[in-house]
C-alpha positions in Angstrom: 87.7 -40.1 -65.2 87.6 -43.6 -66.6 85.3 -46.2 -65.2 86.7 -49.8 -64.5 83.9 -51.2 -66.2 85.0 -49.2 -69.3 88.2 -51.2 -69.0 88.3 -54.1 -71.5 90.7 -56.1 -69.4 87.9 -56.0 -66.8 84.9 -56.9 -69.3 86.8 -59.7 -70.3 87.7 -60.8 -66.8 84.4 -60.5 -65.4 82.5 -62.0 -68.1 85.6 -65.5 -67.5 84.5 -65.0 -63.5 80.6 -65.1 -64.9 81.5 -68.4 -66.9 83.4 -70.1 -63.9 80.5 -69.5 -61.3 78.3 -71.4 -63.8 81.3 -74.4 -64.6 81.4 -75.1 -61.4 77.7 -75.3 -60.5 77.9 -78.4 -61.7 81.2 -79.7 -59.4 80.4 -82.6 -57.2 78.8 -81.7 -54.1 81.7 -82.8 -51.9 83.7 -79.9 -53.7 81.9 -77.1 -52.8 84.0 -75.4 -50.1 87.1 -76.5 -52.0 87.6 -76.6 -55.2 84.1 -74.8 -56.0 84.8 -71.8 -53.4 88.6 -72.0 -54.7 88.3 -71.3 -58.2 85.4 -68.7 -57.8 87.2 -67.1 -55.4 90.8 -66.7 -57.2 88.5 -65.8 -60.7 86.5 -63.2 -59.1 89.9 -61.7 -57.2 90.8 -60.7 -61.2 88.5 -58.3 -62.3 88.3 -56.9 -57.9 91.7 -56.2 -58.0 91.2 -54.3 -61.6 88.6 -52.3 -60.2 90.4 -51.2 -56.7 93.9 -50.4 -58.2 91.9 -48.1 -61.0 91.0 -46.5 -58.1 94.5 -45.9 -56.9 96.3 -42.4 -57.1 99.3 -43.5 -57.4 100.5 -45.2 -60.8 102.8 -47.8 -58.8 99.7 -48.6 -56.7 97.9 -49.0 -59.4 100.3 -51.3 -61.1 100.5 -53.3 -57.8 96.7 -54.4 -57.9 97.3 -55.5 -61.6 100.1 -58.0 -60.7 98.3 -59.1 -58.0 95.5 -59.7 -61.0 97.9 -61.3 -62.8 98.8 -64.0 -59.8 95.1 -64.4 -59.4 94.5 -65.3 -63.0 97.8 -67.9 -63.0 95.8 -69.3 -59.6 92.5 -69.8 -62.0 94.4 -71.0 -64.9 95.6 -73.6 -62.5 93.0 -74.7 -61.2 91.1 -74.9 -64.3 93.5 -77.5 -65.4 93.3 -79.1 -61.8 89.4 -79.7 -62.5 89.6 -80.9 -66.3 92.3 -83.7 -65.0 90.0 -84.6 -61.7 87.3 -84.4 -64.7 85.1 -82.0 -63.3 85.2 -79.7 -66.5 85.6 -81.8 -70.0 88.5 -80.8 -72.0 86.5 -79.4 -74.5 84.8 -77.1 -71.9 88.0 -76.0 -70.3 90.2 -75.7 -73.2 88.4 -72.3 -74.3 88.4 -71.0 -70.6 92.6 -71.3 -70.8 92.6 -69.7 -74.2 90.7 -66.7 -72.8 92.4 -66.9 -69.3 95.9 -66.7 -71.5 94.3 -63.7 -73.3 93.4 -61.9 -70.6 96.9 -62.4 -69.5 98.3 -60.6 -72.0 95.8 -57.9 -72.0 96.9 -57.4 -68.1 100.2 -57.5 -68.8 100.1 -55.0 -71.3 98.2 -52.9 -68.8 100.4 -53.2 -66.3 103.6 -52.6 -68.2 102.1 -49.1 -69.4 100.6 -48.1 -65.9 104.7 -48.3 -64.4 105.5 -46.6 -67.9 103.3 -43.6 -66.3 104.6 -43.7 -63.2 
């Protein structure tokens, strides 16, 4: 049996979550149970959701969790973009968290696709 940490899509989503919680350590004050709590919470949903639907017996369960992943990484991505034009993160700080958010993306896409192909 595979662990989820043994799942690159995870290691890659974990170590963006890692990177957010220290980003927004620096948010204004005023933001911490918004936009703070917000974007640690939808990043940190990513690489959850990876590791319960591994879990899963089912294939289609399994698949399930990843889309939900997938919503939760398009709710980062947004918000991300959300802080650099409130300009909580510079651009060239948030630039490189998109370009690994839009990786990831495709890495749970691709996931996803051949979980329902083994279903």
């Amino acid at each position: 049996m595979r662990r989820f940490t043994d799942i690159k899509v995870w290691q890659r989503s974990h170590a963006l979550t890692l990177q957010m919680y220290r980003v927004t350590s620096s948010f204004p004050d005023h933001e911490r149970f918004g936009l703070v709590s917000q974007l640690r919470r939808a990043s940190a949903s990513v690489p959850t959701n990876i590791a319960e639907g591994s879990k899963r017996l089912r294939s289609q369960d399994y698949a399930r969790f990843l889309n939900i992943a997938e919503g939760s990484l398009a709710e980062t991505e947004y918000l991300v973009i959300l802080a650099r034009d409130l300009t909580y993160i510079r651009p060239d700080v948030s630039e490189p968290l998109l370009k690994e958010a839009d990786e990831i993306a495709r890495m749970l896409h691709a996931l996803r696709t051949k979980v329902e192909q083994e279903g």
